[in-house]
Predicted model as a PDB file, atoms N, CA, C, CB and O in Angstrom, pLDDT in the B-factor column:
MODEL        1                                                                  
ATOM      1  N   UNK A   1       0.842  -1.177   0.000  1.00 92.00           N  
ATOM      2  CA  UNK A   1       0.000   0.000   0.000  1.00 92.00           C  
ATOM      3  C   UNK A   1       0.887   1.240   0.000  1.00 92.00           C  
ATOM      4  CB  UNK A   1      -0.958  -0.002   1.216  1.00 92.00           C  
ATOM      5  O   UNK A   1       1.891   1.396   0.695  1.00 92.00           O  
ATOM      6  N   UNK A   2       0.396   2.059  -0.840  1.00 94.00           N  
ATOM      7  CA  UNK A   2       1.301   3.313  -1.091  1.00 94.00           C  
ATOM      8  C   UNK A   2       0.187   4.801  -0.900  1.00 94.00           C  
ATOM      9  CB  UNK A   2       2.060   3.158  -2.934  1.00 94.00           C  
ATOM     10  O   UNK A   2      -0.599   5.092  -1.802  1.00 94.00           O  
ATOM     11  N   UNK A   3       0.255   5.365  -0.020  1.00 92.00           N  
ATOM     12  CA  UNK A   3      -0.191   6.623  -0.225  1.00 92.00           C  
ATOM     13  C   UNK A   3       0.331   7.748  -1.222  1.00 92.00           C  
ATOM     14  CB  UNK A   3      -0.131   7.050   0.871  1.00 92.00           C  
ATOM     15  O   UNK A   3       1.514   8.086  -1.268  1.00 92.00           O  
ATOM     16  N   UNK A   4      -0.628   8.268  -1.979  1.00 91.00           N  
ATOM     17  CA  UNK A   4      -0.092   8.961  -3.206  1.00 91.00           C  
ATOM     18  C   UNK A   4      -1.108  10.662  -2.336  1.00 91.00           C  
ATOM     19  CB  UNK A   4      -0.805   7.980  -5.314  1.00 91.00           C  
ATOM     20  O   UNK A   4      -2.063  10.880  -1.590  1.00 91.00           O  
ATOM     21  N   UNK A   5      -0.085  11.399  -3.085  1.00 91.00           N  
ATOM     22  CA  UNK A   5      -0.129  12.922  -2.306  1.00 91.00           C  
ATOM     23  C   UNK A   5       1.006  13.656  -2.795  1.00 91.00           C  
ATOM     24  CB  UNK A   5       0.000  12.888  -0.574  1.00 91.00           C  
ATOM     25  O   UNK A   5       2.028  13.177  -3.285  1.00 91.00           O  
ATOM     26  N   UNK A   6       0.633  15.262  -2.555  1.00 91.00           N  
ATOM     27  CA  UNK A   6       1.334  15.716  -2.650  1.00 91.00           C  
ATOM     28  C   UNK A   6       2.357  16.675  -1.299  1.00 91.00           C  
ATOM     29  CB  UNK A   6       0.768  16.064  -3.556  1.00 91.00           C  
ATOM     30  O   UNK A   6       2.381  16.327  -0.118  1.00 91.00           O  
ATOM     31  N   UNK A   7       2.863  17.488  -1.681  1.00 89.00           N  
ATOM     32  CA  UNK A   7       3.999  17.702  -0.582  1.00 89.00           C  
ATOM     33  C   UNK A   7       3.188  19.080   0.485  1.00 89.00           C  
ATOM     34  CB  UNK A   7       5.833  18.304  -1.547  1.00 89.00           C  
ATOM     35  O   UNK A   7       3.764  19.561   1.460  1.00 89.00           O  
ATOM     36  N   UNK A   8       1.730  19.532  -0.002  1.00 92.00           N  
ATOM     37  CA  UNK A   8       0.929  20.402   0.634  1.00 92.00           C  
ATOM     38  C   UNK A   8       0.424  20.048   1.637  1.00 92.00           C  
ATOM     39  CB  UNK A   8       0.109  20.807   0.033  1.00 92.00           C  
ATOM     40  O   UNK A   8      -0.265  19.059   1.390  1.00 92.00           O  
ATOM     41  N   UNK A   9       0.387  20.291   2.566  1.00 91.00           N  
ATOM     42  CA  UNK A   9      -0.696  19.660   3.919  1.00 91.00           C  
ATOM     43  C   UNK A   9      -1.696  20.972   4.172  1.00 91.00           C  
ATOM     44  CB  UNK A   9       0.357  19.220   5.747  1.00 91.00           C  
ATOM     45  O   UNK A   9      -1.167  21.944   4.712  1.00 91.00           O  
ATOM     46  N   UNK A  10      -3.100  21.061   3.818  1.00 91.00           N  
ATOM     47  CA  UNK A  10      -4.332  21.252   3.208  1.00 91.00           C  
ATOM     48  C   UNK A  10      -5.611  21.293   4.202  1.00 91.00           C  
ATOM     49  CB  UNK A  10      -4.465  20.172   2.212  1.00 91.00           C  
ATOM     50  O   UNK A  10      -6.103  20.170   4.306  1.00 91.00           O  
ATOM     51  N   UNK A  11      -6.041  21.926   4.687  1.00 88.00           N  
ATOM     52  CA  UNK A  11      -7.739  21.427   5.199  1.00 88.00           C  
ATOM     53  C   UNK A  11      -8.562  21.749   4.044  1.00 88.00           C  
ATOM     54  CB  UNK A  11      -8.500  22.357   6.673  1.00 88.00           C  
ATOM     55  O   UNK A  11      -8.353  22.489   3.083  1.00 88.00           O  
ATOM     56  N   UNK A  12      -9.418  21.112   4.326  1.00 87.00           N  
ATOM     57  CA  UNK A  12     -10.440  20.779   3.282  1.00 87.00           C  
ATOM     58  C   UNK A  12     -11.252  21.852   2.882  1.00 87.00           C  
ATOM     59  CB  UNK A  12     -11.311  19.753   3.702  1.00 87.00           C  
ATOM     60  O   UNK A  12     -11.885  21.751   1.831  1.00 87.00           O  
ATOM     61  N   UNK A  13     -11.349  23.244   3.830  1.00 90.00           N  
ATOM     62  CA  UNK A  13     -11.476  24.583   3.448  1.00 90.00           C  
ATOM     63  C   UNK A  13     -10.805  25.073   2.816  1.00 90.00           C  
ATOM     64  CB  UNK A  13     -11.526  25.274   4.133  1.00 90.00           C  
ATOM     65  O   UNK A  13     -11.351  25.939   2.132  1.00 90.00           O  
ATOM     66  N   UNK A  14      -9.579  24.936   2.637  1.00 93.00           N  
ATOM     67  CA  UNK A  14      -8.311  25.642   1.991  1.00 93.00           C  
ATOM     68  C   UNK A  14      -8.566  25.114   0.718  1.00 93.00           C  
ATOM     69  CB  UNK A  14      -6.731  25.293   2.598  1.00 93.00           C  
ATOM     70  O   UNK A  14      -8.587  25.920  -0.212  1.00 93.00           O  
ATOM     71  N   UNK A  15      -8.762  23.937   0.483  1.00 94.00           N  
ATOM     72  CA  UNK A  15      -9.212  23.369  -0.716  1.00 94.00           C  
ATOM     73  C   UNK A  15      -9.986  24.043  -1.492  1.00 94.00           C  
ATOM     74  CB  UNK A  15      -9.776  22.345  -0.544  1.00 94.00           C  
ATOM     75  O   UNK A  15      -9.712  24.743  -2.467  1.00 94.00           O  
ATOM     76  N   UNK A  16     -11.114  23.756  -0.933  1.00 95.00           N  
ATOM     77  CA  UNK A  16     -12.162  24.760  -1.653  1.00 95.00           C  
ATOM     78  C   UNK A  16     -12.210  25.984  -2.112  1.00 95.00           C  
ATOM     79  CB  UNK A  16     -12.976  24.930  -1.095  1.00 95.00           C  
ATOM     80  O   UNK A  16     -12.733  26.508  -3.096  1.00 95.00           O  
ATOM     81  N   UNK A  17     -11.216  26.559  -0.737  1.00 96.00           N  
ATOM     82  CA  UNK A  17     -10.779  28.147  -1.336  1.00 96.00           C  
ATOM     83  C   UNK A  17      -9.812  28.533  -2.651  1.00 96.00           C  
ATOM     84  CB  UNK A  17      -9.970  28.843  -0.168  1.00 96.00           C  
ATOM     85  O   UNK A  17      -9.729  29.519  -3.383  1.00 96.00           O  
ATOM     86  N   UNK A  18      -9.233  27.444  -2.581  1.00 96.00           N  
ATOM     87  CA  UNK A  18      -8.150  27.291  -4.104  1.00 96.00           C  
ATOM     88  C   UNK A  18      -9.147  26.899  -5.110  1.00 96.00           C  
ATOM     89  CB  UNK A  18      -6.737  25.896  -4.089  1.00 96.00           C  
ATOM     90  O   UNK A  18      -9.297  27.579  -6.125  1.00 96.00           O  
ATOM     91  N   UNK A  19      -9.845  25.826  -4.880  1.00 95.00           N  
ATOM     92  CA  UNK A  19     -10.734  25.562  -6.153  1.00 95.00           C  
ATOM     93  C   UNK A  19     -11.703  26.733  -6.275  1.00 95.00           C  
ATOM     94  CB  UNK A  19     -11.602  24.125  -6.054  1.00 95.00           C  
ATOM     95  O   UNK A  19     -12.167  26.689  -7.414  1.00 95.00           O  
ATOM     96  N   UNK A  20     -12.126  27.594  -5.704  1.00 96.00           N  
ATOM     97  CA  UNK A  20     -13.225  28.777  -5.685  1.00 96.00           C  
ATOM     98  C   UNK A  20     -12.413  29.849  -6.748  1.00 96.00           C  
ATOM     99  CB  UNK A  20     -13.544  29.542  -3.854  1.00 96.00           C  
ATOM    100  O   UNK A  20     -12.833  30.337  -7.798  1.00 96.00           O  
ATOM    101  N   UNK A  21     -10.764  30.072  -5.904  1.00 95.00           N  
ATOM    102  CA  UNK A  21     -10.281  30.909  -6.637  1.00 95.00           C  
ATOM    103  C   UNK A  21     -10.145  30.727  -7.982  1.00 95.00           C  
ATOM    104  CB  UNK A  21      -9.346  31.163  -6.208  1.00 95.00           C  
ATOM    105  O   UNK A  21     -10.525  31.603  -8.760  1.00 95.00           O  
ATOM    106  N   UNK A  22      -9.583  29.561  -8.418  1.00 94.00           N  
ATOM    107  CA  UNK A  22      -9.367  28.820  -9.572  1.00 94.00           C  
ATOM    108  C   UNK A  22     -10.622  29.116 -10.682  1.00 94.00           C  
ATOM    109  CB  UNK A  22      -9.243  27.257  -9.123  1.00 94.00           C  
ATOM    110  O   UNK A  22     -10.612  29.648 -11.792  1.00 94.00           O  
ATOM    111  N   UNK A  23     -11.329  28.726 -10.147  1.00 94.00           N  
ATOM    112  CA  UNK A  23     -12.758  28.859 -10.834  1.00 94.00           C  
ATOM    113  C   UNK A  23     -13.620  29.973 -10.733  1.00 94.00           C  
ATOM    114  CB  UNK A  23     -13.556  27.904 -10.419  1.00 94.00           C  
ATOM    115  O   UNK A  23     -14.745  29.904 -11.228  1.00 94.00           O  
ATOM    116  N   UNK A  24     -13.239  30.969 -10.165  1.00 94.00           N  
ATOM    117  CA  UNK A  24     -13.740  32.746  -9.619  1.00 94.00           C  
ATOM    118  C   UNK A  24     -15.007  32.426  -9.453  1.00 94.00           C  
ATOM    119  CB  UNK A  24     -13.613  34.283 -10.805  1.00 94.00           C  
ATOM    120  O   UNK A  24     -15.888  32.769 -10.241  1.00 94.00           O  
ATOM    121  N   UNK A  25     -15.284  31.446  -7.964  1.00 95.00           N  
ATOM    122  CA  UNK A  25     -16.528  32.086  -7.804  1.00 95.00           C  
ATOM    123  C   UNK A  25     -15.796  31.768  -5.899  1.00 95.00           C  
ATOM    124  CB  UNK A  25     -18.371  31.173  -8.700  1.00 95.00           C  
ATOM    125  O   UNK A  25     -14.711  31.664  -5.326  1.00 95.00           O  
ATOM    126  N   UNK A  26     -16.805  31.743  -5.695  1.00 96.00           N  
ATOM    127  CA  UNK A  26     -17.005  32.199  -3.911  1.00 96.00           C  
ATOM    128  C   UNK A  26     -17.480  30.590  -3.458  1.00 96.00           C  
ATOM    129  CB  UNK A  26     -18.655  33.769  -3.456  1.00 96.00           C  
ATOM    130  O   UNK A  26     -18.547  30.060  -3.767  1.00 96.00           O  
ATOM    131  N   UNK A  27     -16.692  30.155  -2.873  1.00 95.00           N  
ATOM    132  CA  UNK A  27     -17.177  29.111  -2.050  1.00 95.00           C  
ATOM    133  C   UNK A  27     -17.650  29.160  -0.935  1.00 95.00           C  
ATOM    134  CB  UNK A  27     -16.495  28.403  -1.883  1.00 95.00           C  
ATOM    135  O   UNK A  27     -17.233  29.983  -0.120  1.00 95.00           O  
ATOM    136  N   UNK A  28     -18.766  28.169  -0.607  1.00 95.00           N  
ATOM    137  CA  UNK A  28     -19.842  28.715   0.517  1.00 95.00           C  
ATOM    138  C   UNK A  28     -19.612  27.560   1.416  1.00 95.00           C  
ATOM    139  CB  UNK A  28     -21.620  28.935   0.019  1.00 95.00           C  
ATOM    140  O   UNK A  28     -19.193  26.681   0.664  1.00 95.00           O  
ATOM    141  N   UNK A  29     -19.651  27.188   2.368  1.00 91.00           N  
ATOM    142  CA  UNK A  29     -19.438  26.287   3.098  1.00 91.00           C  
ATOM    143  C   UNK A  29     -20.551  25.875   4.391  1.00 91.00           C  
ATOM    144  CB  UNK A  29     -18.212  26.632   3.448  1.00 91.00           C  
ATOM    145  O   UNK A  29     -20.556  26.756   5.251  1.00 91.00           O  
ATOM    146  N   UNK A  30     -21.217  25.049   4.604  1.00 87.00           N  
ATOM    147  CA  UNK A  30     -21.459  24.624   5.874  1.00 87.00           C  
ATOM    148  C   UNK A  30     -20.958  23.462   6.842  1.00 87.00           C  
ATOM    149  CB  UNK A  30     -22.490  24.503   5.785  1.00 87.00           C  
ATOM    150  O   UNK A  30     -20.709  22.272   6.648  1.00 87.00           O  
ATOM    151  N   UNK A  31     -20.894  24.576   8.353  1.00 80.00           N  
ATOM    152  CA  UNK A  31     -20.142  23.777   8.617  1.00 80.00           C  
ATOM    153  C   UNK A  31     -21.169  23.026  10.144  1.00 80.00           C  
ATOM    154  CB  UNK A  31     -18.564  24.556   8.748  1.00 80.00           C  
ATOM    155  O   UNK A  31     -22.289  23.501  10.334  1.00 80.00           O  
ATOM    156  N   UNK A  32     -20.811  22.239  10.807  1.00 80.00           N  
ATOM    157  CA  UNK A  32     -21.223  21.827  12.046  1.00 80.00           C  
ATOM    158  C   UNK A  32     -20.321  22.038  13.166  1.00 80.00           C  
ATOM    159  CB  UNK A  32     -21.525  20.559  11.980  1.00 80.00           C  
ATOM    160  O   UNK A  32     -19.407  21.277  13.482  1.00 80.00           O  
ATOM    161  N   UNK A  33     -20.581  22.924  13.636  1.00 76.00           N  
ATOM    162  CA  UNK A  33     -19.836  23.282  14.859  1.00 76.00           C  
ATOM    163  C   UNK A  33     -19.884  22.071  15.952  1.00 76.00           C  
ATOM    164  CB  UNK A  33     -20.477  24.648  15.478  1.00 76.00           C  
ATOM    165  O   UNK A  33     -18.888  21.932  16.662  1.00 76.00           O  
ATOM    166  N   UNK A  34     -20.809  21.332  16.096  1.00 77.00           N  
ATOM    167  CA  UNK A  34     -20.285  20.428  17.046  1.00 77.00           C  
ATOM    168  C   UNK A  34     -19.351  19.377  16.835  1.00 77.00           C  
ATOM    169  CB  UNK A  34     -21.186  19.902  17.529  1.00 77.00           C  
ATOM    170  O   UNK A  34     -18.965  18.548  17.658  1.00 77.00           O  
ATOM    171  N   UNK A  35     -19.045  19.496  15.694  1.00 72.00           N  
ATOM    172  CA  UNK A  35     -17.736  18.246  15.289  1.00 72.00           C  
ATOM    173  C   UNK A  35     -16.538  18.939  15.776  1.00 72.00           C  
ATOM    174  CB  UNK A  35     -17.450  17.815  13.394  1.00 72.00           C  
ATOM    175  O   UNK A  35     -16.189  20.068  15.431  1.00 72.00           O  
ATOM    176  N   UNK A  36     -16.023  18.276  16.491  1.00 70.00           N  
ATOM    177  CA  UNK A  36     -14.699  18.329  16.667  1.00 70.00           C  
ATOM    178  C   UNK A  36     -13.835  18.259  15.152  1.00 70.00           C  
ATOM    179  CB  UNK A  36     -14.375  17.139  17.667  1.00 70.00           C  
ATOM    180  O   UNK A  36     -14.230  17.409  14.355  1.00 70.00           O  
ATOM    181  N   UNK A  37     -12.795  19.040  14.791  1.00 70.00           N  
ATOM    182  CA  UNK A  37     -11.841  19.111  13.036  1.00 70.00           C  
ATOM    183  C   UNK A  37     -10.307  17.873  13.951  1.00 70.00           C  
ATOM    184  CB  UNK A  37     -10.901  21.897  12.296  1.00 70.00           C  
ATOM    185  O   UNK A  37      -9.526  17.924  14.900  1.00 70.00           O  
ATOM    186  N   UNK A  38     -10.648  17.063  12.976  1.00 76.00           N  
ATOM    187  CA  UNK A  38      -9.920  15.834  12.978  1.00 76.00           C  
ATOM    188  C   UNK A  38      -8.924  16.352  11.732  1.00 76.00           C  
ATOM    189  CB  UNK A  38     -10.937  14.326  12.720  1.00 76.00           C  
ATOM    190  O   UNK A  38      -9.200  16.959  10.698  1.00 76.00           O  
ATOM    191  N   UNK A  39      -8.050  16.013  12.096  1.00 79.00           N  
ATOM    192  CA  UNK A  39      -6.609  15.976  10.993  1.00 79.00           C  
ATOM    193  C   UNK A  39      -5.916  14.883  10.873  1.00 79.00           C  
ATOM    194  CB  UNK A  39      -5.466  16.890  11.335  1.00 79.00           C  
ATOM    195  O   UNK A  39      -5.323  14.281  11.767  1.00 79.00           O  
ATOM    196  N   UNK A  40      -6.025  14.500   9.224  1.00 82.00           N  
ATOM    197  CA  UNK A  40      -5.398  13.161   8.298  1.00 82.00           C  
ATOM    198  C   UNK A  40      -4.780  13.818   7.628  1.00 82.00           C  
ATOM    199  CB  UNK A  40      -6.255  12.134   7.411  1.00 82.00           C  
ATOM    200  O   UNK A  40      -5.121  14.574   6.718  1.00 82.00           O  
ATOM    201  N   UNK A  41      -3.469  13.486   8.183  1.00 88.00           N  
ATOM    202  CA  UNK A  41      -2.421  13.610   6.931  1.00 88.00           C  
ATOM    203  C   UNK A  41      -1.474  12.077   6.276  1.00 88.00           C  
ATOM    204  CB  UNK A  41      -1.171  14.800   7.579  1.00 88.00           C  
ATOM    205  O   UNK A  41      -0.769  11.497   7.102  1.00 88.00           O  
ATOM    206  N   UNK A  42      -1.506  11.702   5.298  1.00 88.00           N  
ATOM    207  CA  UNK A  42      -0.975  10.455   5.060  1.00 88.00           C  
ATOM    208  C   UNK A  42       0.628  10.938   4.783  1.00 88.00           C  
ATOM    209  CB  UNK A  42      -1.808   9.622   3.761  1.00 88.00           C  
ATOM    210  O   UNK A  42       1.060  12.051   4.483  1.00 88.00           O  
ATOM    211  N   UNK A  43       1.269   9.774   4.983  1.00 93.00           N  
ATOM    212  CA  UNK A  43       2.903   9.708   5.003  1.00 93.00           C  
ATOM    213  C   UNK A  43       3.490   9.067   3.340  1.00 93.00           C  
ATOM    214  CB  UNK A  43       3.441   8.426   6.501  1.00 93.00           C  
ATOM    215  O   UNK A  43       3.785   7.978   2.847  1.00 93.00           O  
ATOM    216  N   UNK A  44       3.432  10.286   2.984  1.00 94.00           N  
ATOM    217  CA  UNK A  44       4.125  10.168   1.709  1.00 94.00           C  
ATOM    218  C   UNK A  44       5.515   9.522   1.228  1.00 94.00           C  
ATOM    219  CB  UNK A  44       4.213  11.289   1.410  1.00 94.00           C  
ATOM    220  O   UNK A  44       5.997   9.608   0.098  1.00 94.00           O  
ATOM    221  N   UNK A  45       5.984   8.937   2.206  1.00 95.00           N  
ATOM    222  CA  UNK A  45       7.603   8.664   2.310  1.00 95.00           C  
ATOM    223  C   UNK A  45       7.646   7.393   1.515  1.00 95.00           C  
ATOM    224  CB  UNK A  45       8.296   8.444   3.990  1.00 95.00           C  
ATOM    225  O   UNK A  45       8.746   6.890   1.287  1.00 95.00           O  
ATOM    226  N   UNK A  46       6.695   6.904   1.133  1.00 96.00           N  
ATOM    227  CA  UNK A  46       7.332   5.134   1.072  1.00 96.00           C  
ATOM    228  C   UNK A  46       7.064   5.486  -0.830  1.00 96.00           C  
ATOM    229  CB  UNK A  46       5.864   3.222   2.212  1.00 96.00           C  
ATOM    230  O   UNK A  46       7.814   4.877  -1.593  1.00 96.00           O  
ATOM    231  N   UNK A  47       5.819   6.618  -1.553  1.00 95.00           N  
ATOM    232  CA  UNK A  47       5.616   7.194  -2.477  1.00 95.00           C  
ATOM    233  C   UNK A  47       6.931   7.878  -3.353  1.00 95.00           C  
ATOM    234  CB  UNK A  47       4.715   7.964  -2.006  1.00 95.00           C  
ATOM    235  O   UNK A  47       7.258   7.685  -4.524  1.00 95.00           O  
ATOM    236  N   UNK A  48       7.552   8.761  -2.297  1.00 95.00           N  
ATOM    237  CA  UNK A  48       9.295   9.616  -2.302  1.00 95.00           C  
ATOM    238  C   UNK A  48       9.582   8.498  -2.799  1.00 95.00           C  
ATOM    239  CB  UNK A  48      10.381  10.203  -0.757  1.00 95.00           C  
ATOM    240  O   UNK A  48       9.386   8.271  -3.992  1.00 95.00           O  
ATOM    241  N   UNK A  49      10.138   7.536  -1.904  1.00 96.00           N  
ATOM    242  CA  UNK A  49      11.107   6.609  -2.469  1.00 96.00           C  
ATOM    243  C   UNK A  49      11.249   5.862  -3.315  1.00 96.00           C  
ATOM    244  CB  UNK A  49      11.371   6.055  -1.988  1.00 96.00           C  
ATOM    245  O   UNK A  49      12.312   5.783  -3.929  1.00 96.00           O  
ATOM    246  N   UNK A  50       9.813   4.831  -3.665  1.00 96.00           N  
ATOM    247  CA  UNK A  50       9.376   4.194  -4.776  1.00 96.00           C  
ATOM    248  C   UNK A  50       9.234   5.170  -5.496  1.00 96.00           C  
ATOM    249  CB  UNK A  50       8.304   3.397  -4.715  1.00 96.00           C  
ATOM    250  O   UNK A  50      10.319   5.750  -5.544  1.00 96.00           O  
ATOM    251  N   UNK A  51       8.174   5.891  -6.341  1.00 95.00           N  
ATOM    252  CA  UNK A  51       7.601   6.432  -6.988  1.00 95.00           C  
ATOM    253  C   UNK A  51       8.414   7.270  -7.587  1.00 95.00           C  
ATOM    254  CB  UNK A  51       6.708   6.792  -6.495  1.00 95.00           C  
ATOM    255  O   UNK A  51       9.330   7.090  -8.389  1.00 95.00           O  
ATOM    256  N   UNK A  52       7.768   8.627  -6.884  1.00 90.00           N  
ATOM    257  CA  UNK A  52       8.235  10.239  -7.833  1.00 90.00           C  
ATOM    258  C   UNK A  52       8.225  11.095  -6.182  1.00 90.00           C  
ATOM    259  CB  UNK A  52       6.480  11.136  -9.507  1.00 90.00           C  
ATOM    260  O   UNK A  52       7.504  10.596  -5.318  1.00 90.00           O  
ATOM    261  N   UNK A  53       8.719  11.860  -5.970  1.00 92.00           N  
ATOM    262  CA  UNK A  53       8.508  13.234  -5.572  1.00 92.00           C  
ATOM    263  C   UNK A  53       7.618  14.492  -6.030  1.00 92.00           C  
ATOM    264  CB  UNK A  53       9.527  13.595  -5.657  1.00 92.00           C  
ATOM    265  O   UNK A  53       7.813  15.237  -6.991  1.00 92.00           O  
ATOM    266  N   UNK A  54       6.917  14.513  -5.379  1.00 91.00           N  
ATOM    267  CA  UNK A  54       5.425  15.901  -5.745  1.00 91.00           C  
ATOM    268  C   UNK A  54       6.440  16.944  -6.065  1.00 91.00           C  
ATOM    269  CB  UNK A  54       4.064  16.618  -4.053  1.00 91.00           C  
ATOM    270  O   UNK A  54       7.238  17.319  -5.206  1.00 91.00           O  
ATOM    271  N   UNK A  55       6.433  17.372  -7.145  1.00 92.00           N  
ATOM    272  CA  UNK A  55       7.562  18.529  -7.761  1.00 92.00           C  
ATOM    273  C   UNK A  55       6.407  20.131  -7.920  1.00 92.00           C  
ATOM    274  CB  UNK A  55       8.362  17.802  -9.857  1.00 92.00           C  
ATOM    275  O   UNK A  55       6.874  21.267  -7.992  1.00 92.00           O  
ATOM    276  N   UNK A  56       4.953  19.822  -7.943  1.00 93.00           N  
ATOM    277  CA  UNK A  56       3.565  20.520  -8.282  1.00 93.00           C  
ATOM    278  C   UNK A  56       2.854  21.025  -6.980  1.00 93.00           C  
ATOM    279  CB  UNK A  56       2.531  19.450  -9.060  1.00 93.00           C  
ATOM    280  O   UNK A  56       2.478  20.138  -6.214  1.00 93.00           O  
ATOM    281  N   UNK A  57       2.665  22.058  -6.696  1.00 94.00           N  
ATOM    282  CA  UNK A  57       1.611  22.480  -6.007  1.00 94.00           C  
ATOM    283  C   UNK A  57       0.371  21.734  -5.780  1.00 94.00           C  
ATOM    284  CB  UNK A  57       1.328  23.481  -6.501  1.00 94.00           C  
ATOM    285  O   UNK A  57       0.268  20.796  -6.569  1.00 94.00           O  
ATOM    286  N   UNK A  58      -0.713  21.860  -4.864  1.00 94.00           N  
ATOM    287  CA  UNK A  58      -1.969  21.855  -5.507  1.00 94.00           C  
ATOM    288  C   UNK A  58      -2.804  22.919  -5.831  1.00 94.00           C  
ATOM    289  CB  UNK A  58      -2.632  21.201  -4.915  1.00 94.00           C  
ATOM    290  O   UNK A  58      -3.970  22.738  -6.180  1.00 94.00           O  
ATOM    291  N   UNK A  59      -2.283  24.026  -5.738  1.00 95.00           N  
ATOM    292  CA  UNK A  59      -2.800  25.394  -6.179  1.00 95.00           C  
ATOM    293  C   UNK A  59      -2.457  25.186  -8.032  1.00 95.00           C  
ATOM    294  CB  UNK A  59      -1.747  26.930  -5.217  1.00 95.00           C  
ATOM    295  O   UNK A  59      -3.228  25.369  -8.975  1.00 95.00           O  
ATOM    296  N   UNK A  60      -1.276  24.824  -8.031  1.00 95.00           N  
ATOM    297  CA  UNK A  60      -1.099  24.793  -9.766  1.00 95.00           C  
ATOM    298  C   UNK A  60      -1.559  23.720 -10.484  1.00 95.00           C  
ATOM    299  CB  UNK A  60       0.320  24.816 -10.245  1.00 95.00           C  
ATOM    300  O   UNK A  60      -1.692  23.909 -11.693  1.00 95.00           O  
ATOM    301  N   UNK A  61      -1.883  22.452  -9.964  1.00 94.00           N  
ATOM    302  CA  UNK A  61      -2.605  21.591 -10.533  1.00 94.00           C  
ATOM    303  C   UNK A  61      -3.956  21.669 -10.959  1.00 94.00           C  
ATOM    304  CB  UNK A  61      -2.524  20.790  -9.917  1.00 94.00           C  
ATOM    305  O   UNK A  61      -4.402  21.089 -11.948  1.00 94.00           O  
ATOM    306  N   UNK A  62      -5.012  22.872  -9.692  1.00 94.00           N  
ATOM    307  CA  UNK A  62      -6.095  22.668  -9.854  1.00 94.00           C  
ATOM    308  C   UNK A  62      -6.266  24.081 -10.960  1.00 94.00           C  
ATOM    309  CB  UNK A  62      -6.883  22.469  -8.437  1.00 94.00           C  
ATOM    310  O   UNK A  62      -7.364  24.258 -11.487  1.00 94.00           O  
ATOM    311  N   UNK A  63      -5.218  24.955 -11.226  1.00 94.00           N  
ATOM    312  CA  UNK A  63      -5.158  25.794 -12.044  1.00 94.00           C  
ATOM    313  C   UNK A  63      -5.024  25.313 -13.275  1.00 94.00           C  
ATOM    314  CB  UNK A  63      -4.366  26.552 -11.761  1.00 94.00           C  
ATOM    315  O   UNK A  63      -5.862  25.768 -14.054  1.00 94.00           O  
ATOM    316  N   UNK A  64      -3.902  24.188 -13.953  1.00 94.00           N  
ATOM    317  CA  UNK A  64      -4.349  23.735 -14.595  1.00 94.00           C  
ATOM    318  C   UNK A  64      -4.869  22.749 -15.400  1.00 94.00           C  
ATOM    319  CB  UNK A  64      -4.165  24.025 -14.644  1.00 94.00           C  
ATOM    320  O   UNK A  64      -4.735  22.563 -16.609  1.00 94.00           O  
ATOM    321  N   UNK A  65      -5.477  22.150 -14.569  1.00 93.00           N  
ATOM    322  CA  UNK A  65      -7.308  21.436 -14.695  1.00 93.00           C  
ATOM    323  C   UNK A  65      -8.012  21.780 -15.016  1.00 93.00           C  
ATOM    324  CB  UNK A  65      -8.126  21.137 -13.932  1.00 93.00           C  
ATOM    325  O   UNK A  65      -8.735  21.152 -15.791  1.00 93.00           O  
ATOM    326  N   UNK A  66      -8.352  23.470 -14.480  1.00 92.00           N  
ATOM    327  CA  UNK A  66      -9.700  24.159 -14.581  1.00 92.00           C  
ATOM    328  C   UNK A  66      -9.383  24.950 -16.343  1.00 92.00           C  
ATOM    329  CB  UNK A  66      -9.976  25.525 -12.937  1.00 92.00           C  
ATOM    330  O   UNK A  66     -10.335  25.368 -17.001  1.00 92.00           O  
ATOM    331  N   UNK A  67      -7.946  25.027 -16.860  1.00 91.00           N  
ATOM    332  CA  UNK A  67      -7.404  25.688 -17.680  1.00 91.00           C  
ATOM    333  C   UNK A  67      -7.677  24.854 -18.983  1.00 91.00           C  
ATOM    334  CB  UNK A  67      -6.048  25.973 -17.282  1.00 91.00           C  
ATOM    335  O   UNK A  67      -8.186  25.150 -20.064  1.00 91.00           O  
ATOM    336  N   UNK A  68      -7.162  23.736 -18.487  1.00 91.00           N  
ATOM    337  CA  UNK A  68      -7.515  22.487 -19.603  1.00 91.00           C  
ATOM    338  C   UNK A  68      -9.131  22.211 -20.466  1.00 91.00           C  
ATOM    339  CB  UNK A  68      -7.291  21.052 -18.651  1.00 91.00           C  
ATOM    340  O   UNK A  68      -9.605  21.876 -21.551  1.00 91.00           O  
ATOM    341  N   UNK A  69      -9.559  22.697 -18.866  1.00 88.00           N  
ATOM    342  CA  UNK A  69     -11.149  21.778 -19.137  1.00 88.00           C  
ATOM    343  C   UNK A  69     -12.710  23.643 -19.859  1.00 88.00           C  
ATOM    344  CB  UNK A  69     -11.888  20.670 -16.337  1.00 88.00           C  
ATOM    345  O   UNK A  69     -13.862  23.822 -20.254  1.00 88.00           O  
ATOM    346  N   UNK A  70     -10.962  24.662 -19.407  1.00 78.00           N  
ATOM    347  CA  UNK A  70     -11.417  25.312 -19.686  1.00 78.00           C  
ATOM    348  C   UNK A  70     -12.442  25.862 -20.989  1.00 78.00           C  
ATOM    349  CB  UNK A  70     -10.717  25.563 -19.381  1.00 78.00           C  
ATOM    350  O   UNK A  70     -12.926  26.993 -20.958  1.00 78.00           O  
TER     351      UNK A  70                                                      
ENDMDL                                                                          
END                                                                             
């Protein structure tokens, strides 16, 4: 098993806020305040070594995605 990722560590708001920007509109969010915000970050190391190294943002990936599909 290999976790695939990149080298950004992200909440899932931040996300959205890149994809909002990306795409110029305004992301709206609801949220539930009684949840406690749990943080998953997976360990990219075993990916580094086998694989590739994340050389890409995810700000520039989802830029161009949205550019492509533009």
């Amino acid at each position: 098993t290999i976790n695939i990722g990149g080298q950004d560590v992200l909440s899932l708001k931040t996300i959205g806020e890149l994809i909002g920007l990306a795409l110029n509109k305004e992301p709206h969010f609801k949220l539930n305040k009684s949840d406690i915000p749990n943080n998953l970050i997976g360990d990219i190391t075993k990916m580094k070594n086998l694989l590739h190294s994340p050389q890409t943002s995810f700000k520039e990936i989802i830029n161009k995605l949205i550019q492509h599909y533009d």
